[in-house]
C-alpha positions in Angstrom: 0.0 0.0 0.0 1.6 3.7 -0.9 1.3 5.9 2.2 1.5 9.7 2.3 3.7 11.0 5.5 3.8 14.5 6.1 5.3 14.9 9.4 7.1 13.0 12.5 7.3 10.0 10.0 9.2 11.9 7.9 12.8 11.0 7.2 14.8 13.0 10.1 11.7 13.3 11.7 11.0 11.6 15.4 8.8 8.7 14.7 10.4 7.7 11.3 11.4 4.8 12.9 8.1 3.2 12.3 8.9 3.1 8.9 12.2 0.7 9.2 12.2 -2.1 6.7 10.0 -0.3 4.4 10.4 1.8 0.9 11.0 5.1 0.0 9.4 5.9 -3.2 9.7 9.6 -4.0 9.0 12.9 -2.4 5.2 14.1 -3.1 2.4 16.9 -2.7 -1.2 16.7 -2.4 -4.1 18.1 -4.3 -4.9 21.7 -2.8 -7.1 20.5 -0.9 -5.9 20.0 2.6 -4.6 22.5 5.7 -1.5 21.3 8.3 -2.1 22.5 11.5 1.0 22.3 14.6 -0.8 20.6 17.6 2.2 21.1 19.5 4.9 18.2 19.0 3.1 16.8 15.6 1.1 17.9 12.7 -2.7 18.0 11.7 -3.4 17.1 8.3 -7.3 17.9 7.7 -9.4 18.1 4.3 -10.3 21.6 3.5 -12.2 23.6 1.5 -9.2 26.5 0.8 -6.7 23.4 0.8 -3.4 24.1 0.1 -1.1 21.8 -1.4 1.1 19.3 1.4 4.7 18.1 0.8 6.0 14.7 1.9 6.6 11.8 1.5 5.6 8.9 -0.6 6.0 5.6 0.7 5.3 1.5 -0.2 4.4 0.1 3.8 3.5 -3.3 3.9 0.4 -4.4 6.1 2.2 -4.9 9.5 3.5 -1.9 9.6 0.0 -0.3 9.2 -1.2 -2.0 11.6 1.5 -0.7 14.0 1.2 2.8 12.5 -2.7 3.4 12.9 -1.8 1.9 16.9 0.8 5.0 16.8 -1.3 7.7 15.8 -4.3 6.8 17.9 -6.4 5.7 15.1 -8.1 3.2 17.6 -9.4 6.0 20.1 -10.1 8.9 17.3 -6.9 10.7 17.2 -6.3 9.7 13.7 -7.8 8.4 10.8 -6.0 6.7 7.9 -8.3 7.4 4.6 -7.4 8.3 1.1 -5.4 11.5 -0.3 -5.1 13.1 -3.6 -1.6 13.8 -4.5 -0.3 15.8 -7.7 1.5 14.2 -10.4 3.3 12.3 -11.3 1.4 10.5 -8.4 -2.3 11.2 -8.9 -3.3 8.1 -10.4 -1.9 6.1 -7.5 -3.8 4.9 -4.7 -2.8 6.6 -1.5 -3.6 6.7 1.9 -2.7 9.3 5.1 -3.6 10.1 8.4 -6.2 12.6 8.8 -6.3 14.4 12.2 -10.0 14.2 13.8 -10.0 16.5 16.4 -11.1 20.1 16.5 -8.2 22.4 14.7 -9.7 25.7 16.3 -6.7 27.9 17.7 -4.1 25.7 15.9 -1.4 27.2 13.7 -1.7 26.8 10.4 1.5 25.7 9.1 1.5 26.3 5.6 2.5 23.7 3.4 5.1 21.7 5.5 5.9 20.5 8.9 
C-alpha cells in the first residue's frame, strides 16, 4: 500500500522509525485540498475547502507496519484516521492513503504547506 507522510514519519523526523524495513518511493504533494495544522509536538493534516497543497513523502508500507502505524497515531481511540489522499502528479493516479487528524483544529497554527 503507498502511504502519504507529512510529518514525525518523515525522514529526520522523530517517529520515522516506524517506517524501518519499508520503501522510499519519491518525495510528493497533495491536491490543494488539505490545511496542516502544529498541535504542538506533531502535525494535523485535515481536508479543507481553501486546501493548500502538502509536501511529503511517498511511501510503499506493507500491512504490519499499518497495523502498528494506525496503533501510533491513535487511530483506535479517534486521534487519527488513515483514509485516502489526492496527491499531484506524477502521483495522482496512485492509490494513496494518510492520516487525517480528527480532532477540533480551532486555535491551531496553520503551518502552511510543510511541517
Amino acid at each position: 500500500m503507498h502511504l502519504f507522510v507529512y510529518g514525525t514519519l518523515k525522514r529526520e523526523q522523530p517517529r520515522h522509525q516506524y517506517l524501518a524495513g519499508q520503501t522510499f518511493v519519491a518525495d510528493a504533494a497533495t491536491r490543494p485540498k488539505y490545511r496542516l495544522y502544529n498541535v504542538g509536538k506533531y502535525p494535523a493534516l485535515i481536508p479543507h475547502s481553501e486546501g493548500r497543497s502538502i509536501v511529503g513523502e511517498l511511501w510503499d508500507v506493507d500491512e504490519a507496519c499499518l497495523r502498528t502505524l494506525d496503533r501510533v497515531e491513535g487511530c483506535d481511540f479517534g486521534l487519527y484516521a488513515r483514509k485516502p489522499v489526492e496527491l499531484l502528479p506524477p502521483h495522482e493516479s496512485l492509490e494513496v492513503a494518510t492520516y487525517f487528524y480528527l480532532q477540533p483544529v480551532e486555535g491551531l497554527a496553520d503551518c502552511g504547506t510543510s511541517w
